[in-house]
DRENZA-143526 format. One record per residue (C-alpha): x, y, z; residue in one letter; residue number from 0. Coordinates in steps of 0.05 Angstrom, whole numbers, plus 5000, padded with zeros to 4 digits. Layout:
REM DRENZA-143526
xx, yy, zz, r, k
X, Y, Z, A, NUM $
...
***
This chain:
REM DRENZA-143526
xx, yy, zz, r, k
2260, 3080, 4918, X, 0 $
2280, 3049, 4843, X, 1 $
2255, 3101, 4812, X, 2 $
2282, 3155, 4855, X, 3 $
2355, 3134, 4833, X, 4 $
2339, 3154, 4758, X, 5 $
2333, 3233, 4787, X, 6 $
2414, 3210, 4801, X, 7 $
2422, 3243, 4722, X, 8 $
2399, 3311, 4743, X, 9 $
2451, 3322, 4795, X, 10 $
2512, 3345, 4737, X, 11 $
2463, 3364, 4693, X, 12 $
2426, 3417, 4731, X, 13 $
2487, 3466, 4738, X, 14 $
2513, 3445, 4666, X, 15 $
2437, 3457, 4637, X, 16 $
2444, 3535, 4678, X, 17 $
2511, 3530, 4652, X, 18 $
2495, 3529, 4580, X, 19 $
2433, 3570, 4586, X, 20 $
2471, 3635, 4613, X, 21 $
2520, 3620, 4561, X, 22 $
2473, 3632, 4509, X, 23 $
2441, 3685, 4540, X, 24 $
2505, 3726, 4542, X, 25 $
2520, 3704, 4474, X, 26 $
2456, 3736, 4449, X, 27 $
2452, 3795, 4498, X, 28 $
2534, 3806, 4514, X, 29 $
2512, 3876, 4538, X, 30 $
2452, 3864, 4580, X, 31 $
2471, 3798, 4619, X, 32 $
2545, 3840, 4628, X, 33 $
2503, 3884, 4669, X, 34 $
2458, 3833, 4702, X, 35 $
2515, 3806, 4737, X, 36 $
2479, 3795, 4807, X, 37 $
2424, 3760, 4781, X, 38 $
2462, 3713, 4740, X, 39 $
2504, 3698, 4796, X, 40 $
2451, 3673, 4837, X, 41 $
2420, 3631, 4782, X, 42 $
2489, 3600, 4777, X, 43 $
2494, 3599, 4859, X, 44 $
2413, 3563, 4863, X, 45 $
2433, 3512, 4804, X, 46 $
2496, 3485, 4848, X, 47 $
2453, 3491, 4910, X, 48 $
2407, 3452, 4876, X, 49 $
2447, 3396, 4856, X, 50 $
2477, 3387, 4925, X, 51 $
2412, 3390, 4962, X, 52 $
2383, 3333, 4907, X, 53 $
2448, 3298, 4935, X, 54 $
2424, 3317, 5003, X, 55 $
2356, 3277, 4990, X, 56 $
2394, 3217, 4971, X, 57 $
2441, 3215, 5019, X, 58 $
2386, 3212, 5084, X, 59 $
2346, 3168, 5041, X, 60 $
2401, 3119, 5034, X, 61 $
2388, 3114, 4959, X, 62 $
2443, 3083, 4924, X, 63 $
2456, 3049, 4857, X, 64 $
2484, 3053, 4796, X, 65 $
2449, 3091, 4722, X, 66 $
2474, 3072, 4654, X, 67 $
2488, 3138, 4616, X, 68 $
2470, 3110, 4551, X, 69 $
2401, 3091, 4574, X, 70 $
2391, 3167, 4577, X, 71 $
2441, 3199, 4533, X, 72 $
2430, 3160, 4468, X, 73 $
2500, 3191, 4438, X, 74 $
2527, 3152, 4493, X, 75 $
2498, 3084, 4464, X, 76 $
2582, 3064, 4448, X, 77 $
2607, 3079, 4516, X, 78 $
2592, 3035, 4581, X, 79 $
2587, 3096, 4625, X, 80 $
2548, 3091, 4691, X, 81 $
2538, 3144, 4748, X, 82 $
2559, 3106, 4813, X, 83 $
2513, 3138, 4871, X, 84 $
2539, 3113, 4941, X, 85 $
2540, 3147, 5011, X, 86 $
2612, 3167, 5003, X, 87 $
2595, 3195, 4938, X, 88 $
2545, 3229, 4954, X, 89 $
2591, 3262, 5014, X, 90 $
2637, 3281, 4972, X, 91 $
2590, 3316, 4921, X, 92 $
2559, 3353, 4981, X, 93 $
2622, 3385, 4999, X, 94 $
2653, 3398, 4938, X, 95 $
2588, 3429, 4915, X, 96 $
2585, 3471, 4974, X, 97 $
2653, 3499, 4960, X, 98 $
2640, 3516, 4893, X, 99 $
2577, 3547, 4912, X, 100 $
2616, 3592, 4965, X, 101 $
2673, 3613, 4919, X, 102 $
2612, 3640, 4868, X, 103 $
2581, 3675, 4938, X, 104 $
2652, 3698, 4954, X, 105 $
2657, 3727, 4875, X, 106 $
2589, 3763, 4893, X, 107 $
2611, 3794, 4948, X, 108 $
2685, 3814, 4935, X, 109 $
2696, 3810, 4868, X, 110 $
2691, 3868, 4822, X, 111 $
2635, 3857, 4769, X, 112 $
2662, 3886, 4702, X, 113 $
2666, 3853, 4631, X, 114 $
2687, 3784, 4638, X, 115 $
2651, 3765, 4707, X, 116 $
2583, 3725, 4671, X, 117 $
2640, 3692, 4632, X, 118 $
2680, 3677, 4703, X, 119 $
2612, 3654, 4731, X, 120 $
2605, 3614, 4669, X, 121 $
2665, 3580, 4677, X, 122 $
2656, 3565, 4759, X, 123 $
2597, 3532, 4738, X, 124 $
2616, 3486, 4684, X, 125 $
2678, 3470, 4727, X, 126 $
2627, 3452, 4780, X, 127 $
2586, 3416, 4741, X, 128 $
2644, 3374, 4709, X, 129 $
2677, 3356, 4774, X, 130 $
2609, 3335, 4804, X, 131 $
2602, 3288, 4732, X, 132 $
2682, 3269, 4740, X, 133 $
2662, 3237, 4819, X, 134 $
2594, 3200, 4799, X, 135 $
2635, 3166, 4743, X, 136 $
2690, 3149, 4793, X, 137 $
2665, 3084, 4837, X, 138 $
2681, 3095, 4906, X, 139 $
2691, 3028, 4950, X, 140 $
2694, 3046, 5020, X, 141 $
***
C-alpha cells in the first residue's frame, strides 16, 4: 500500500498532461483540432474521469498519506510542498471532478462548437486540473 500512495502525483497531472498536450496540438494544427472538436472533448472528459476514478481507487482502499513534491518535481527542490491525500480529500476531489467533467459533457451537448471551443475545453481542463492540485495541497483535518 506505500507504494500505491506515490500514484497520488498522477491525479492533477493527468488532466494538466491532456491539458498541455491539446494545447499544443491546436497550436500546431489551429485548423484541424478546431474541427475535431468532439474528439478533443472527450479526451479532455476521459483525462478528468481518469483522475477521479484514480481518486476512486484510493478512497475504497483507504490509502492515505502525504508525497513531497520536490521528491518528484526537482524544480520544486526550494519549496516544502506536499500533496495531503486523506478520505475527505479524496471526497472532495471526487465531486469536484465529477462536476467539471459534467460541465465539459454539458459543453458537448449544448454548446455550439465554433472557433474558440478547443480553447474553452482547454481552459475547463486546466481549471480542473488546478483546483484538483489547489485541494491536495490544502490539508484537510476532519
Amino acid at each position: 500500500m506505500e507504494n500505491s500512495i506515490n500514484l497520488s502525483i498522477f491525479i492533477p497531472l493527468i488532466p494538466f498532461g491532456m491539458t498541455l498536450f491539446i494545447f499544443l496540438l491546436l497550436r500546431s494544427f489551429n485548423k484541424t483540432i478546431n474541427r475535431l472538436t468532439k474528439p478533443i472533448s472527450y479526451l479532455a472528459i476521459f483525462s478528468i474521469i481518469l483522475s477521479v476514478g484514480l481518486t476512486l481507487f484510493f478512497l475504497l482502499r483507504h490509502i492515505e498519506g502525504n508525497i513531497l513534491l520536490s521528491r518528484y518535481l526537482s524544480f520544486l527542490k526550494s519549496y516544502n510542498l506536499e500533496l495531503h491525500l486523506n478520505q475527505l480529500t479524496e471526497k472532495i476531489i471526487i465531486i469536484v471532478g465529477s462536476l467539471f467533467s459534467l460541465i465539459l459533457i454539458f459543453s458537448v451537448l449544448k454548446l455550439p462548437r465554433r472557433n474558440g471551443y478547443v480553447m474553452y475545453v482547454v481552459n475547463v481542463n486546466l481549471l480542473a486540473s488546478l483546483t484538483i492540485t489547489a485541494l491536495l495541497l490544502f490539508n484537510f483535518q476532519f
